[in-house]
N, C-alpha and C positions, 0 to 999 in steps of 0.2 A: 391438565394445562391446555392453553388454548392454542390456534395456532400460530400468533402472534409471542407467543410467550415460548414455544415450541424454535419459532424462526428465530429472535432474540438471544435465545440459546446457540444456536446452529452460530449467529454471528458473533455472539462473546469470545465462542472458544476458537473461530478464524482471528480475530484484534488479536489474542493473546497469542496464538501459536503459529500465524504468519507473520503477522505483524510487529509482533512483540519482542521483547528484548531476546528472547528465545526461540531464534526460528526453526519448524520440525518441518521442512517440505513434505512431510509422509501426511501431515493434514489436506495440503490438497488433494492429493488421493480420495481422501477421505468425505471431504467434504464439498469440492468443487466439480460441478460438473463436466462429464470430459472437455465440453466445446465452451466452457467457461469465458466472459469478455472479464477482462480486467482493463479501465480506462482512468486514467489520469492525466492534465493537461501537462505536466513536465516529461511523460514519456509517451511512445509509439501505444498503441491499443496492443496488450496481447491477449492470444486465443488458445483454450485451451489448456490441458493441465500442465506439456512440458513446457510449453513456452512460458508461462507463467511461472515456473520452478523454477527455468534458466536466468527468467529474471529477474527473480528474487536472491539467486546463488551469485549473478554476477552483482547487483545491489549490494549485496553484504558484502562480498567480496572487495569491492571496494569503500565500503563504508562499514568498518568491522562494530561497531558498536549502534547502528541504524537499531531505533529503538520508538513505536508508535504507541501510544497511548489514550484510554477516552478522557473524553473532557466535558463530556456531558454521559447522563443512562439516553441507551437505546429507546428510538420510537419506533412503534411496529404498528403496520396495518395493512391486514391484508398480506400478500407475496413478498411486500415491502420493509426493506429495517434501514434505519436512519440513523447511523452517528457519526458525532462531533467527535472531533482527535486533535490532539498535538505531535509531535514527533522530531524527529532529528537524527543527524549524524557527524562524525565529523569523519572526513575523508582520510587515511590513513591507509589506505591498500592500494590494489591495483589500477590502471589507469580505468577511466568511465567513460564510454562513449554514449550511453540510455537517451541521455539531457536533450530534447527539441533544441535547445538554443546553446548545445554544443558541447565539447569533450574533457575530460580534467586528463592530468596529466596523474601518471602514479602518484600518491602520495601528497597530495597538497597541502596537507594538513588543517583547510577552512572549513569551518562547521555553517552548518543550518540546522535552523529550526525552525518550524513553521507552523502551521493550524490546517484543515480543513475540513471537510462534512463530506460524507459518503452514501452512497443509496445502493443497496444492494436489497436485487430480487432474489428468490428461493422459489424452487418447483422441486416438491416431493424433499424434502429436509436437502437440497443442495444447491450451493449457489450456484446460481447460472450469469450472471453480473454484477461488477461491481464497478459505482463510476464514482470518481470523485472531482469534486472540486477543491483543490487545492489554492496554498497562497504561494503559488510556482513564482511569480516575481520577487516574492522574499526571500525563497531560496537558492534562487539566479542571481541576486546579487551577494547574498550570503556568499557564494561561492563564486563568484568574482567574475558571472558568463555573462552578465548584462551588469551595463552602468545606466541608471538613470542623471536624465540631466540635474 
């Protein structure tokens, strides 16, 4: 296998076992670099394998069925892997403060779902970043933290 086909792998099995309807926090470990950046425009950058854990434990926690999926096959080139996703959740647990554009209250019961595209680098089979662009405005009003006019 190549090393494109190598890294594609490394990030199949993060979409499904971080991401995925089945979260194993023991994947980080596994696969994320200790000093790991995980970046997304609807929350703060975390660094690192616990902080990245805490924020996926409090994530679920308050979104008990948070469930990401691809929506396109992986493009890999070079250090680089590229994919397309959908995702969602609906809010059902505990209260969520994550959100740049503010806080849920326990339980709200409003769902999102959203799209985005992801670029995650790999050094030595582990990621060392992962940034995504997300459609945060869809899911900020899905969830009732911004109103457009």
């Amino acid at each position: 296998m190549s090393k494109e086909d190598d890294n594609k792998a490394v990030v199949g099995r993060w979409f499904t076992h971080f991401w995925g309807e089945q979260c194993d926090l023991n994947i980080v470990d596994e696969l994320a670099a200790p000093d790991m950046l995980l970046q997304y425009s609807l929350h703060e950058p975390r660094r690192g394998r616990e902080d990245i854990k805490a924020f996926m434990s409090d994530f679920r926690a308050a979104f008990p069925d948070l469930n990401f999926w691809g929506a396109a096959d992986l493009i890999a080139e070079g250090d680089y892997v590229v994919g397309r996703w959908e995702g969602g959740g609906t809010h059902t647990g505990i209260a969520f403060s994550d959100f740049l554009a503010g806080s849920l209250p326990a339980a709200t019961g409003r769902t999102m779902r959203f799209t985005g595209t992801t670029v995650l680098k790999l050094k030595d089979g582990k990621i060392v970043e992962e940034i995504g662009l997300d459609d945060g405005v869809k899911a900020l009003q899905q969830l009732e933290l911004i109103k457009l006019a």
